[in-house]
N, C-alpha and C positions, 0 to 999 in steps of 0.2 A: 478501522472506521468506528465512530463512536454512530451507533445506533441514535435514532432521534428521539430528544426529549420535549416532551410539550406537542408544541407547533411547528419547532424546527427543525429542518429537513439538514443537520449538522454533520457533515458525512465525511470523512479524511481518509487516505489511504495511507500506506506505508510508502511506497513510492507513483510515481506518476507516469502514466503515456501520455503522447500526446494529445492535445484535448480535438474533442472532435467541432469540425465546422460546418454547421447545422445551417448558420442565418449570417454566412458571409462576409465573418470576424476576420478569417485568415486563419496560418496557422503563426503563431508568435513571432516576431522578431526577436531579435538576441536579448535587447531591453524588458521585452516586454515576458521573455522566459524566465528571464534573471528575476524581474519585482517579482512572480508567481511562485518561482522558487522559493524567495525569501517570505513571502508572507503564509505561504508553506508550513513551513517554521515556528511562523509564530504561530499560526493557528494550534500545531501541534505542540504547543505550549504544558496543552491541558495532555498527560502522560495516557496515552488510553491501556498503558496497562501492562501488557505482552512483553516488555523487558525481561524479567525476571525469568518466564519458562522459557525465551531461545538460549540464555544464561544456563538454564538448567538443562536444557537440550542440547547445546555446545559440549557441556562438560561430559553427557554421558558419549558423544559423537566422539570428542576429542581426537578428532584427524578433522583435515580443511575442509571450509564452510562454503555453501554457497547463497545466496539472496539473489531473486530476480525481482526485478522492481523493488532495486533498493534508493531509491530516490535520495534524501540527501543524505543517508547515512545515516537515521537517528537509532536503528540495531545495528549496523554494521561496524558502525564507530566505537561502542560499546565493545562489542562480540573480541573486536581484532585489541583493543584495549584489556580487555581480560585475558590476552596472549594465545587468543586461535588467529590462524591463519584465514581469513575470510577473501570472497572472489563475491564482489556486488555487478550486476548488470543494471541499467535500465538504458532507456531510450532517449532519455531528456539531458542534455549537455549540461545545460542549467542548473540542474539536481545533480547531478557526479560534479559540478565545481563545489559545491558548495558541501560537498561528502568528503571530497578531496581537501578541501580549507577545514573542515573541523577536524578530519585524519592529521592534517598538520598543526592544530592547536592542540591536540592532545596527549603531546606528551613525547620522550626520545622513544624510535622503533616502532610507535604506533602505525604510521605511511607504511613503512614497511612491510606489513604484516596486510595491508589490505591492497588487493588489486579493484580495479575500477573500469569496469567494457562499457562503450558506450555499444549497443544491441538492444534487436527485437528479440523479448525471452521466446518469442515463437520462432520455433527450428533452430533455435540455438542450438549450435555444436562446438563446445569449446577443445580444444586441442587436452586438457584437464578431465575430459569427461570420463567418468568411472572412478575418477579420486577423490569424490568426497562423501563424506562419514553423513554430512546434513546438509539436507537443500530443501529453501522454504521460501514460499511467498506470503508473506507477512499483508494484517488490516486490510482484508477486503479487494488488495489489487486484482485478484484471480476478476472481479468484477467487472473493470474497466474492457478485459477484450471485447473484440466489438462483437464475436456470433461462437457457437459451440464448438465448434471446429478448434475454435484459436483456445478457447478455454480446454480442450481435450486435451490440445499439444502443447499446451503450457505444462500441463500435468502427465505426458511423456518425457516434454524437456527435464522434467524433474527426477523421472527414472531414468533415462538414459547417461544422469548425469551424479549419480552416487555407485558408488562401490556397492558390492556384496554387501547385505546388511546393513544398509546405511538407510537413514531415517528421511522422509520428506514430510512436509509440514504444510498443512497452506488453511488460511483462517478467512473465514467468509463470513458478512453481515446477514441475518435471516430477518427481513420485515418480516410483521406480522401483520393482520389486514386493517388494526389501526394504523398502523405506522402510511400502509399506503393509501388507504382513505385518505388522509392529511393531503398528500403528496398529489394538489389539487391545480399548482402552479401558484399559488399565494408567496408573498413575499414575506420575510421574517427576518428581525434582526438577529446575529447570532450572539454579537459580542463587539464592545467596544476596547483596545489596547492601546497602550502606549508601546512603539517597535523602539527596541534600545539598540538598533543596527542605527537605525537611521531620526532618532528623537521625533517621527511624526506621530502623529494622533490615529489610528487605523479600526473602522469600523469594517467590518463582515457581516452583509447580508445573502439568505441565500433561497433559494427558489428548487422546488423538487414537482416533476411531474412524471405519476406514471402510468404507464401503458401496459395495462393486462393482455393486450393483445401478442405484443412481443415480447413480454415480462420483462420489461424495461424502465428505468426509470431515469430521467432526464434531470441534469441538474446545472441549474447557471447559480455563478455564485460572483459576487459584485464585492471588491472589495476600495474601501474609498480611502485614501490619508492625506494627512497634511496638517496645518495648525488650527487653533482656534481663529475663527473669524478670516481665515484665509481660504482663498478659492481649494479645493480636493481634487488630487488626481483619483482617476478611477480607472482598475482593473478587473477583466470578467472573464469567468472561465466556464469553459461549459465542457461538462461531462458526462458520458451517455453509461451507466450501469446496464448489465447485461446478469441479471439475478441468479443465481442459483440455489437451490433445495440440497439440504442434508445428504439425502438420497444419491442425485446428482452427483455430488462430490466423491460420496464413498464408488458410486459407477465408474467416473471418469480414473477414479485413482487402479479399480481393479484393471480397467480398460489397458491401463497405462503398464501391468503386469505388478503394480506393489501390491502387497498385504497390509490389508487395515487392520491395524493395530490397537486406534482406539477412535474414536469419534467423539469426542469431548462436546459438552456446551456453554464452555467460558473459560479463561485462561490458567485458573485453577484445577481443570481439566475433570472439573465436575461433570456430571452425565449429563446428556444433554435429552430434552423433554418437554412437552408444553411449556411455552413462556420464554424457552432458550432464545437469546437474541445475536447468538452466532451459532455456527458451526467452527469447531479445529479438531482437523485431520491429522493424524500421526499414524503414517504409511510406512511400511518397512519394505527395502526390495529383496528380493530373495537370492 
């Protein structure tokens, strides 16, 4: 997730659950997963960063990988490209085709090297569990569960599913109380693109409202394409964050029986400290 700058509430995850249905949208049709997925994509255009330390984290792992809420594959594709063995989960069919279609542009042996579940990372138990070196939830997904409970066992799934000594990882956005001030339900452009899948014109706006009550923050994001001077189709997604604190995270990880190892506040894995606008956990199980 890129933390918000300015006015907007600009928030991406690494991979996606399904979006929640608040005001009576539904949950997607096959169409309507598939344009999500793909503008997905584009949005995540802009690199928010974290490539290089799962890179550097694989190589010291160097046994199989795992990603829950690996959506469409923009670390896993990579990860199994640099010749680890990676196993991605998520929930959205949508996001694993389109992990699976870059797996197969990238290259001879790359498919190979990545498996693809479609699963809820909560109570995962994969027939694999206890073989691998590194397991991570990457950009803020740990967020999207919907209550503590699922975020607790997300962060069990995680130990139950590395070897002796193997590494979990899981990276969280920290507002801080301008950030949620903002987060007022105001509307805000994020960005105008040209999509080179499909030559339309695609603007992203997006909307954040939160609720101190249940440290939550609610987000619809409206995404419009098409040509110049020609009617826009329009796609909206709405996504409930369920926030978590530094603290929190290091809890939930001992809960879970790893050893925190380090608590970073940026992907540098510099300290983290007033002003930090993440949290990244590197847990080790014992």
């Amino acid at each position: 997730m890129r933390s918000p700058s300015g006015a907007k509430p600009a928030i991406a995850f690494a991979g996606r659950a399904s979006p929640i249905d608040p005001t009576g949208f539904g949950r997607p049709d096959p169409a309507t997963a598939a344009a999500l997925a793909r503008l997905y994509d584009l949005d995540l255009v802009d690199d928010p960063g974290d490539l290089d330390l799962y890179l550097a984290l694989a190589d010291r792992a160097d046994v199989p990988i795992l990603e829950l809420a690996v959506g469409s594959g923009r670390l896993a594709v990579p990860l199994a490209g640099a010749g680890h063995l990676v196993t991605g989960v998520d929930l959205d069919p949508a996001m694993l085709d389109r992990a699976q279609s870059r797996a197969r542009a990238g290259g001879p042996g790359l498919a190979d090297r990545l498996t693809l579940i479609e699963a809820d990372l909560v109570d995962l138990r994969l027939p694999t569990a206890g073989a691998f070196g590194l397991a991570f939830i990457a950009l803020n997904s740990l967020l999207v569960l919907p209550t503590r409970a699922a975020q607790r066992a997300a962060l069990r799934t995680l130990a139950e599913h590395l070897a002796p000594g193997g590494l979990a990882v899981v990276d969280i956005w920290i507002p801080d109380a301008e950030d949620l001030g903002r987060f007022d339900g105001r509307i805000s452009l994020d960005w105008p693109r040209l999509d080179p899948e499909t030559g339309a014109i695609v603007t992203k706006a997006g909307s954040a409202q939160h609720d101190a009550a249940s440290a939550t923050v609610t987000l619809t994001t409206i995404f419009e394409e098409g040509g110049q001077g020609v009617p826009a189709r329009r796609w909206i997604r709405r996504d409930r964050l369920r926030l978590v604190s530094a603290d929190e995270l290091r809890g939930f990880a001992e809960e879970a029986g790893l050893a925190v190892e380090l608590l970073a506040g940026d992907y540098g894995l510099g300290p983290i400290g007033p002003g930090s606008e993440r949290a990244v956990l590197l847990a080790v199980k014992a």
